[in-house]
C-alpha positions in Angstrom: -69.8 32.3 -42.0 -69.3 35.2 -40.2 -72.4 37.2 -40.4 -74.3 33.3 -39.2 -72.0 33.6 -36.3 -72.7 37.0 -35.7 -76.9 36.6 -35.6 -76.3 33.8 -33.6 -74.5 35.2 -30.9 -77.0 38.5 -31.2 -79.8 35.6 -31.0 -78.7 34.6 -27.8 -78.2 37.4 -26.1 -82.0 38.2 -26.8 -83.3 35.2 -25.6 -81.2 35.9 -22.7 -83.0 40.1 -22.7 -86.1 38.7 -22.9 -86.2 36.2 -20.5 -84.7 38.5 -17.9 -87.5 41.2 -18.5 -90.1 38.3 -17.7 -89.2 38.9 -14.0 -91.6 41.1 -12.6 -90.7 40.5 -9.2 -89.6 43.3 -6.4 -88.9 40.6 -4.1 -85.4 38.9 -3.5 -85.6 35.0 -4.6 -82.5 34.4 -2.0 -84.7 35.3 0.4 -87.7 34.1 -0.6 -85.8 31.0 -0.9 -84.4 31.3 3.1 -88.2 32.0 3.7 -88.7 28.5 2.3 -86.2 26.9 4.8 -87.4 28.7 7.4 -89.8 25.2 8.5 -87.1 23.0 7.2 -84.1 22.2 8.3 -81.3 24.3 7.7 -79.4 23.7 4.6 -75.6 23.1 5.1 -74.0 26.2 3.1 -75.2 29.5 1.3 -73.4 28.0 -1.8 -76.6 25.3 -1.0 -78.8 27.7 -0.9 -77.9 29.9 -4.1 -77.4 26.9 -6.2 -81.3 25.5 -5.7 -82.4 29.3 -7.0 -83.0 28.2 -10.8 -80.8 29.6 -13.4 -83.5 32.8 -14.5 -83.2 34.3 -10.8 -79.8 33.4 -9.9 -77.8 34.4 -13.7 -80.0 36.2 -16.5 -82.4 38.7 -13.6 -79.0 39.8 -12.3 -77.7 40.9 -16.0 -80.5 42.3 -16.9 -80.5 44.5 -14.3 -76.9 45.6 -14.6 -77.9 46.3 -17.9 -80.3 48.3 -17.4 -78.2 50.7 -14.5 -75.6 50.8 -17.6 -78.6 52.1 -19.6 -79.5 54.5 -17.4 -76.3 55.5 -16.7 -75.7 56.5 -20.3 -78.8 58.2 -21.0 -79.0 61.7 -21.0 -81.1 63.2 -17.4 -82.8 65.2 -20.0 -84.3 62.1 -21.9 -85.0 60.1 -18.9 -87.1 63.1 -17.8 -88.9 63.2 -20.2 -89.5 59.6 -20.9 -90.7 59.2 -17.4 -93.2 61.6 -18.0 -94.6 59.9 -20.7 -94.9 56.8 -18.8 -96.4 58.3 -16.1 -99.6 60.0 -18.2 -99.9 56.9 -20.1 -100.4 55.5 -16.7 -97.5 52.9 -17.4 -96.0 52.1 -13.6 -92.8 50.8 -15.2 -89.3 52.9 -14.5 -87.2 54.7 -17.5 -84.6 52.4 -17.6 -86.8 48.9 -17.9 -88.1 50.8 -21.0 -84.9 51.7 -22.4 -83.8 48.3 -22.1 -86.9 46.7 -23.4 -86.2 49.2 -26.7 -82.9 47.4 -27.0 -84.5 44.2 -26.9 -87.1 44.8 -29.6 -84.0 46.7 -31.4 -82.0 43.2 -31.4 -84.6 41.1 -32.0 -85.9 43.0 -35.2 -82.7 43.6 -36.3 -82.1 40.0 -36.3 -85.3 39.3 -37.7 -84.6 41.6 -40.3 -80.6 40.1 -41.2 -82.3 36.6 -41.2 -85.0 37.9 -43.7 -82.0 39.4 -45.8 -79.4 36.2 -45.8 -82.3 33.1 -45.4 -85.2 34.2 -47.4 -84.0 37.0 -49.8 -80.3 35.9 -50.3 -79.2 39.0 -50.7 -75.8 40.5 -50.7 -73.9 41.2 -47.1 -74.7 45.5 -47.9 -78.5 44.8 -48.6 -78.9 42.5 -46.1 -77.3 44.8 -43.7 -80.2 47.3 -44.5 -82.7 45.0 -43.8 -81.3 44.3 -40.6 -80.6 48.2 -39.7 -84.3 48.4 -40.8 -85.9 46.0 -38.7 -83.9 47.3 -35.7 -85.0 51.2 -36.3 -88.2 49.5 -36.6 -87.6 47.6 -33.0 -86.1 51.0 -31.4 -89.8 52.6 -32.4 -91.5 50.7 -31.8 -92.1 50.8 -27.8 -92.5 54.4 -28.2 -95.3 54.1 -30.7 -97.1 51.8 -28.0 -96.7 54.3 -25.2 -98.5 56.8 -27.4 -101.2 54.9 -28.2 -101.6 54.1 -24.6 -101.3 57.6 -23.9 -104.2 58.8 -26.6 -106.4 55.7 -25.7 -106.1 57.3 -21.7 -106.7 60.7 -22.2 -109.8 59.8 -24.4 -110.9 57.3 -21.8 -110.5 60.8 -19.3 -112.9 62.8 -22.0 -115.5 60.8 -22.1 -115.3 60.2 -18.4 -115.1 64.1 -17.1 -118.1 65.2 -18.0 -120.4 62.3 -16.1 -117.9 62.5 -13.3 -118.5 65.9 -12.9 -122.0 65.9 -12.5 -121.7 63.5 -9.5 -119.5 65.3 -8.0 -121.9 68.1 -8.7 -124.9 66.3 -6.9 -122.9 65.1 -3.7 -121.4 68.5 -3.6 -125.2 70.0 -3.2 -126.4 67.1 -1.2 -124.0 68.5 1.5 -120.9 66.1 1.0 -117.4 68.3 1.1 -115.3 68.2 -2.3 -112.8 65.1 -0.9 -115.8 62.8 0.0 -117.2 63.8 -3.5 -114.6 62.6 -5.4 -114.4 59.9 -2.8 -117.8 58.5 -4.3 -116.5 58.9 -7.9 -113.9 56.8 -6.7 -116.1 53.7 -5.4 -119.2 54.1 -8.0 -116.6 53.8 -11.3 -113.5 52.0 -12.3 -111.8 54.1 -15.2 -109.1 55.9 -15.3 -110.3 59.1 -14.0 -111.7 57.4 -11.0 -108.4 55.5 -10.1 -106.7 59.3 -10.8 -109.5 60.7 -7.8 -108.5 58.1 -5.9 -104.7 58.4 -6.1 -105.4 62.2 -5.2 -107.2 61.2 -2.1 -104.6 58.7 -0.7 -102.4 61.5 -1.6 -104.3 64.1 0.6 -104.1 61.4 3.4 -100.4 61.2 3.4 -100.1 64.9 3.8 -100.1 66.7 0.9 -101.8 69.6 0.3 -105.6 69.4 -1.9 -104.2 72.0 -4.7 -100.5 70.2 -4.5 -102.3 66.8 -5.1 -104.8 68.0 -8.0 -101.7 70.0 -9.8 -100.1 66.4 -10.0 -102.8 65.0 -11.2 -103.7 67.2 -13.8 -99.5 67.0 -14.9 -100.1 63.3 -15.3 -102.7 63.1 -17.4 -101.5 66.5 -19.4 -105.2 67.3 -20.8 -106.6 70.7 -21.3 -109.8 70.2 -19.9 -108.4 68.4 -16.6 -106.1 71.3 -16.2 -109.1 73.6 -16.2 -111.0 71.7 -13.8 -108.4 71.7 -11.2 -107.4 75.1 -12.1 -110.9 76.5 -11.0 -111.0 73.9 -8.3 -108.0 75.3 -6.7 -109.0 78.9 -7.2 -112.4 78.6 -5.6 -110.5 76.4 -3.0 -108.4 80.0 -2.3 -110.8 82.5 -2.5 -113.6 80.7 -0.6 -115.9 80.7 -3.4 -118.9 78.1 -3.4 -117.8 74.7 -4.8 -121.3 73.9 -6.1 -121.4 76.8 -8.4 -118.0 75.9 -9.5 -118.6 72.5 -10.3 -122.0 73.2 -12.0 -120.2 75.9 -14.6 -117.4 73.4 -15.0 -119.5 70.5 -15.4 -121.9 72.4 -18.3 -118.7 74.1 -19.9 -117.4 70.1 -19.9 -120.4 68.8 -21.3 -120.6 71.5 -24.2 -116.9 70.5 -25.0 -118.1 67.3 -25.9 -121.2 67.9 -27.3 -118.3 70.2 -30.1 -116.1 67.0 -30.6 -118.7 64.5 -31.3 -120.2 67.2 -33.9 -116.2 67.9 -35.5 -115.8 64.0 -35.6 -119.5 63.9 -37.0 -117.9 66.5 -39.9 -115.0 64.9 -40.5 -116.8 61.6 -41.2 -117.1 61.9 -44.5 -113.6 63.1 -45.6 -112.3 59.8 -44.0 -115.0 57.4 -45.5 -114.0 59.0 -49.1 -110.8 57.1 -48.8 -112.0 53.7 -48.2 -114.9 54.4 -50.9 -112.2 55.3 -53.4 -109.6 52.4 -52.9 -112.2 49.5 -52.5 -115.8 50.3 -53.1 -115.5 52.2 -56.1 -113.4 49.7 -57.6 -116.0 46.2 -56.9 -118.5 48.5 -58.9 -117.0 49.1 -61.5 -116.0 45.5 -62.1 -119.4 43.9 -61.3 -121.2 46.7 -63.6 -118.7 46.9 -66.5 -117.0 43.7 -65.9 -120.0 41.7 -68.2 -119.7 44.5 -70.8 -116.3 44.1 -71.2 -116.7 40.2 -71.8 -118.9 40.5 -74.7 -117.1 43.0 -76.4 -114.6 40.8 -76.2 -116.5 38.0 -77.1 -117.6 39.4 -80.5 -114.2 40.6 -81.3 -114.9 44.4 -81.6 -112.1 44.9 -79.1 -110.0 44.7 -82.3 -111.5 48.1 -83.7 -109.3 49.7 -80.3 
């Protein structure tokens, strides 16, 4: 009885998690909700005005965010650091401690996924079932990370295959007389990938204030890629030295293009070392069974199986 009262209590404050995450809102409902009276008449109280805010906005938003400054509070500088990082070259505009707490809330909900799988389906002892449940929720706490890398491989691929094309664009503007900023100002209004959306982040950037080099050194931190580091690297240096930004461009953009001529011939090598496995588990196996599969029968058939 008291592990059932335990999941259910741990199944309610999940619901309650998860429908507090839903709000994606920056605005204040209070005052969106004021906004709303503003061509009405005027309620009589603030009590009035609070109580026809539904239950989401007015209970569960509120407690999920406490929870979350709790979170934060808890977490080590060091981990949010470095968690915001990851966010920001995945290109995630989410802050550390929504994603702490949405690693809680896949924690719970696994883990109670994985004690209901133990006592419901399995009917296993309290100990095993316990492991299922401290299973599912190592599986939950994971699990978020695991997506933010994959978002953060499928980017800086996206970037690769981008860099190269990009470059020679900026290449021909560059030697039809544009300056470097308007360049990558056309990069930004031809394409919509990620690179193009970084080139225009660096140019509102440059608006604001901030100095070219300063504004290419962030970008290349948030996308943390070896060739984009080399770019702006170069860019920055002929920016110092007052060397020709054509020729820089042109070098960078043939060095970038051999770069990728290498990886599509390594991934070209390494093609059939990863269709061996596939071959071995599955192919291999139907052809053997369609081929020897009859022979076996009649052997079988005429009984000379016994002489085995």
């Amino acid at each position: 009885m008291v592990p059932i009262l335990i999941i259910g209590v741990l199944i309610i404050i999940a619901i309650m998690v998860y429908i507090g995450l839903r709000e994606d809102r920056n605005s204040d409902p209070l005052q969106d909700r004021l906004a709303q009276y503003g061509e009405r008449e005027l309620p009589e109280s603030l009590e009035e005005v609070e109580l026809s805010i539904s239950f989401k906005e007015r209970v569960l938003v509120p407690i999920m965010k406490g929870m979350a400054r709790i979170v934060v509070r808890f977490t080590p500088q060091k981990q949010l650091e470095a968690t915001r990082r990851k966010l920001e070259i995945a290109g995630v505009s989410s802050d550390p401690s929504a994603f702490f707490l949405k690693r809680i809330v896949f924690t719970i909900i696994l883990g109670i996924v994985g004690a209901l799988f133990g006592f419901v389906i399995q009917k296993q002892p309290f100990l095993n079932s316990m492991l299922y449940a401290v299973g599912g929720a190592a599986l939950g706490y994971y699990l978020p990370m695991a997506q933010i890398n994959s978002k953060i491989k499928k980017r800086q691929n996206d970037i690769l295959k981008a860099l190269p094309d990009a470059l020679d664009l900026l290449v021909i503007c560059v030697e039809a007389g544009l300056g470097f900023d308007m360049a990558m100002g056309k990069v930004y209004e031809k394409w919509d990938n990620q690179l193009s959306l970084a080139f225009g982040r660096v140019l509102r950037e440059i608006q604001l204030g901030k100095l070219r080099r300063e504004a290419l050194r962030d970008m290349a931190a948030r996308m943390d890629i070896p060739d984009v580091n080399s770019f702006t690297g170069a860019i920055i240096q002929a920016d110092q030295l007052g060397v020709s930004m054509s020729t820089i461009l042109r070098v960078q953009s043939d060095q970038m293009r051999t770069k990728r001529r290498q990886r599509a011939q390594e991934k070209a090598q390494q093609a059939p070392v990863k269709m061996m496995i596939p071959m071995v588990l599955l192919i291999f196996p139907s052809i053997w069974i369609v081929l020897l599969g009859p022979a076996v029968l009649q052997v079988m058939a005429s009984g000379a199986s016994n002489v085995f």
